[in-house]
N, C-alpha and C positions, 0 to 999 in steps of 0.2 A: 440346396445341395441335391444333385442328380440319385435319386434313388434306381438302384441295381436289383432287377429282378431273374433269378431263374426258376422257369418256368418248364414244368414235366407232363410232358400227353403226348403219351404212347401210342400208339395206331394208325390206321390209314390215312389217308389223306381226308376221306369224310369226319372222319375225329376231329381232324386241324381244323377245318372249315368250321365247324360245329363251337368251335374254341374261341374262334377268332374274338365274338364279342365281349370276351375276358381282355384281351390285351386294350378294345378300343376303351372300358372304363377303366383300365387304369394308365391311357394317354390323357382319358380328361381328366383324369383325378389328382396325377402329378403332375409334377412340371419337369416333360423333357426326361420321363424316363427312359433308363436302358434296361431292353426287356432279352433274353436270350431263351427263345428255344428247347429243351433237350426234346429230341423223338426218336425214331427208327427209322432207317434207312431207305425205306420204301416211301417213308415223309417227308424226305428231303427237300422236295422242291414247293414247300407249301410258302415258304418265305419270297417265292415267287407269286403267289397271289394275294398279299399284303402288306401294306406299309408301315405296317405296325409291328413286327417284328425286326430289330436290329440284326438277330444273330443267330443260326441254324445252329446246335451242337448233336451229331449223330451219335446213336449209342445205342447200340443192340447188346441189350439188357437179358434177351430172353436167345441169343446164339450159341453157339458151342465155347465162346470166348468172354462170356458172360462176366465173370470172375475179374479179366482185364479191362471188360468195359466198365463195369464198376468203379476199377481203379482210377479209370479216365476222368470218369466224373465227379467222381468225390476231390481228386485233383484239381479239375478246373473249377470246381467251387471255392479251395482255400484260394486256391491262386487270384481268384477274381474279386471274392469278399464281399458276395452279394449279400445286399441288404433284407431281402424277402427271399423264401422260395415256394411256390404252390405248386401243385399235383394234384392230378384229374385221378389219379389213385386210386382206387378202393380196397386196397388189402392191407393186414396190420405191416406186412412188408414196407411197404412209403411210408408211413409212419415213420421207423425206424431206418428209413435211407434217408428223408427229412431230416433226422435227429445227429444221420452221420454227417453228414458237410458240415455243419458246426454253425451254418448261417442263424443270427438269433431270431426272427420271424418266420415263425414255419405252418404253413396254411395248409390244410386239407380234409377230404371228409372222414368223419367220424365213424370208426370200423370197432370201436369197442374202448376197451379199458384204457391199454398202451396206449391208443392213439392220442387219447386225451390228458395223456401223458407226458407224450413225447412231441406233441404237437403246438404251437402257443395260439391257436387256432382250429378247435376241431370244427368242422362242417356238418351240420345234419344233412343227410342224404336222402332226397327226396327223388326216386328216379319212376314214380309214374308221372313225368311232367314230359316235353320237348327236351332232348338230352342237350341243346343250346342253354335253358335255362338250367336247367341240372347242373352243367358247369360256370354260368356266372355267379352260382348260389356260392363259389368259392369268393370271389369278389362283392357280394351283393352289401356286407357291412361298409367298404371303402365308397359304394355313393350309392344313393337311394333312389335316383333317379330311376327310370324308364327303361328297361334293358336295350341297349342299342341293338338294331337288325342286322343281320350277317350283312356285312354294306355294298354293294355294287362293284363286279369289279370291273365289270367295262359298260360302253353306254352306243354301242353301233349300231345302226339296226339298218333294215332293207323294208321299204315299202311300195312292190308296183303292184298290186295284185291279187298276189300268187303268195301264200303262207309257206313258209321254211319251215320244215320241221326235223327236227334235229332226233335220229333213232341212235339210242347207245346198248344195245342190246347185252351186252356182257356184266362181268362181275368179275374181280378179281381172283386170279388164280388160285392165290392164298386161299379164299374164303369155301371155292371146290374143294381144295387136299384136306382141309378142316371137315367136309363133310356138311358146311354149310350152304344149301344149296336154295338162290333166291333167283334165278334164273328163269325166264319162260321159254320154250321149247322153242325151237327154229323155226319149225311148221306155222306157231303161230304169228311171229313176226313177221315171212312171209304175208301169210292171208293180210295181214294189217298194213304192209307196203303196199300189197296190190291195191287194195280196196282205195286207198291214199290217193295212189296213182292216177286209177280209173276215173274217180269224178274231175281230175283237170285243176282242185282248185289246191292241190299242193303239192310242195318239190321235196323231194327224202332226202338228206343226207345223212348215210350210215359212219359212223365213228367208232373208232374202239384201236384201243393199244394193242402190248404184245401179247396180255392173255387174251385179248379176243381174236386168237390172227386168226384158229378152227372155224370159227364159227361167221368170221370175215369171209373168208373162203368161201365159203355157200353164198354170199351173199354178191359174191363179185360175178358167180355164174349167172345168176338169175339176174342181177342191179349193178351190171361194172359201171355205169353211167351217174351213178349215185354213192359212188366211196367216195369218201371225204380223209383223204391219210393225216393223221393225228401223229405226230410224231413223239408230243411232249402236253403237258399239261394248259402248256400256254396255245398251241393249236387249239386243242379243245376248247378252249376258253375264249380265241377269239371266233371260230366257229360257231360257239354257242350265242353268244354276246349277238351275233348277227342274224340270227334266227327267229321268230317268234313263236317258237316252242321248242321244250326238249321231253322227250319220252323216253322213259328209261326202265328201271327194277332199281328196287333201293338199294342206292353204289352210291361211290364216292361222286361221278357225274352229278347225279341229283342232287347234292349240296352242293357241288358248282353252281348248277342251273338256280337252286333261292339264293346262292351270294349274286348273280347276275338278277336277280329281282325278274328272270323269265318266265312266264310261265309252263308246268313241268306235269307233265302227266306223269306218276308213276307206279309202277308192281309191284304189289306186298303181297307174299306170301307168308314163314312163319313169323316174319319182324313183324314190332308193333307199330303202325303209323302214326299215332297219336304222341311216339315218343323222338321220332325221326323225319317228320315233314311237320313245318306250323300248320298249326289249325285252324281256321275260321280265318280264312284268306284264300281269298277267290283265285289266285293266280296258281294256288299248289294242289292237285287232284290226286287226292290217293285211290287205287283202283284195287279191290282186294275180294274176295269170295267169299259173299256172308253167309253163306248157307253151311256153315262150320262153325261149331262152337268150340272147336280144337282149337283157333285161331285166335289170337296169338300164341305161341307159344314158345318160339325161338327164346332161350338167354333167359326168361323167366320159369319157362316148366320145363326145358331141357337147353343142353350145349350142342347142340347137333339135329340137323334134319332128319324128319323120319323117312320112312324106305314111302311110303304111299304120296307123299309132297301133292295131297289131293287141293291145297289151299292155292295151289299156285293152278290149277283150271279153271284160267277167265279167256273168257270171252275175246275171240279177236273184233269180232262184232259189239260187243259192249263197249272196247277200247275206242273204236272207232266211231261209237255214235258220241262216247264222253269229251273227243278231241272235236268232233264235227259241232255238238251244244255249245262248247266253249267258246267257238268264233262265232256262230251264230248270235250267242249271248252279247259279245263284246267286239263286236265288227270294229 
């Protein structure tokens, strides 16, 4: 019998990415399950980079409309009669949204008393790990196996020469008005294109949606030769996919870039990289300012960026000699 899963993770599009590995253990572990989705709005389109999702259910849970998005989904659960539901959750709130659909299998991490309550599954929560295994550790009793890797989603590549490197210099809008600021300075990305340019042995193409049109801008005066228009997630995707590197700041991109198995230079400032790139895998380079023992400290010692954001002054020169070792290493 087809086992009916809904399935709750909320956030960007890096969240989903991050998640995927959950849906592929439990493709192998059933047979011919139906998996659905719920996210927000802004995640819409993540069911366009996997096959392992059946069915997108939008629900902005946290809008002004909150109350009737609620209603929606507690809805489409009697209505559907799913067999499991899990949630990437962490607050006693999912607990008790878990407990309201009425679904009788309810997975999630373990936020205290209620949850283990109200849960028939609570999860120990181990979040100094890669946040990919943080969330199969919701699946990890359903197979013991090997966590599968966020899997490849394309396989194109270009080889005359001449290295492609793929610059996503921005960060979503949301994560600016949040005060979350993981961004490196325009000046520097600059210096790090020129420098690119100058030795002959690689070609930029600049990327970025509608929150990076400002900062696109500057970039089409100095490099109109070098915009690459991105119109939707799957541009991005097949641009990147053809590349052989992608350089970024920790965004949703950069989980693009390790689901494309490319190699991926990327900036960390207050985030922890040890929690949001794999470790000990030569294709993922986190690039970050050790000369700060502030650092990390995004989401574990505060919710918001400080006014000095001194961990984000690295080096354009550092960046470009860590992209130039890379080929050298691995010609």
């Amino acid at each position: 019998m087809q086992k009916k899963f809904l399935v709750l993770n909320f956030g960007g599009i890096g969240d989903q990415i991050l998640f995927f590995p959950v849906f592929e253990t439990l493709r192998k572990t059933y047979n011919n399950p139906y998996i659905m989705l719920v996210t927000e709005s802004r995640s819409r389109a993540a069911g366009d980079l996997t096959n392992s999702i059946d069915e997108v259910f939008v629900c902005d849970l946290k809008g002004k409309n909150k109350y009737f998005e609620l209603i929606r989904l507690l809805a489409k659960a009697y209505k559907n009669k799913y067999d499991i539901v899990i949630s990437s959750g962490t607050s006693q709130f999912i607990s008790i949204l878990l407990f309201l659909t009425g679904i009788k299998e309810r997975i999630g991490y373990d936020s205290g008393r209620l949850s283990r309550i109200l849960l028939t599954r609570a999860v120990k929560l181990n979040q100094n790990q890669y946040a990919s295994n943080m969330y199969h550790d919701l699946v990890s009793a359903e197979k013991e196996d090997k966590i599968p890797e966020i899997s490849p989603l394309a396989t194109l590549g270009r080889n005359d020469g001449v290295k492609t490197i793929v610059i996503h210099p921005g960060v979503s809008k949301l994560s600016v008005q949040k005060n979350i600021i993981k961004c490196w300075a325009t000046d520097n990305w600059v210096k790090l294109i020129e420098k690119l340019l100058f030795t002959g042995n690689y070609r930029v193409l600049l990327t970025g949606g509608p929150d990076d049109a400002e900062v696109i801008e500057v970039f089409k005066e100095k490099f109109p030769e070098n915009i690459a228009e991105t119109r939707n997630i799957k541009d991005f995707v097949n641009i990147v996919s053809q590349s052989d590197m992608l350089v970024c700041v920790d965004s949703a991109p950069m989980h693009i870039g390790v689901g494309l198995r490319k190699p991926v230079v990327a900036l960390f400032g207050p985030t922890d990289e040890k929690k949001l790139l794999p470790m000990n895998n030569e294709l993922f380079i986190a690039i970050k300012n050790d000369n700060l023992d502030c650092r990390p400290c995004l989401w574990d010692k505060r919710q918001t960026s400080c006014e000095k954001q001194d961990c984000l002054n690295i080096s354009p020169d550092e960046v470009f000699a860590r992209i130039s070792d890379y080929f050298v290493q691995f010609k």
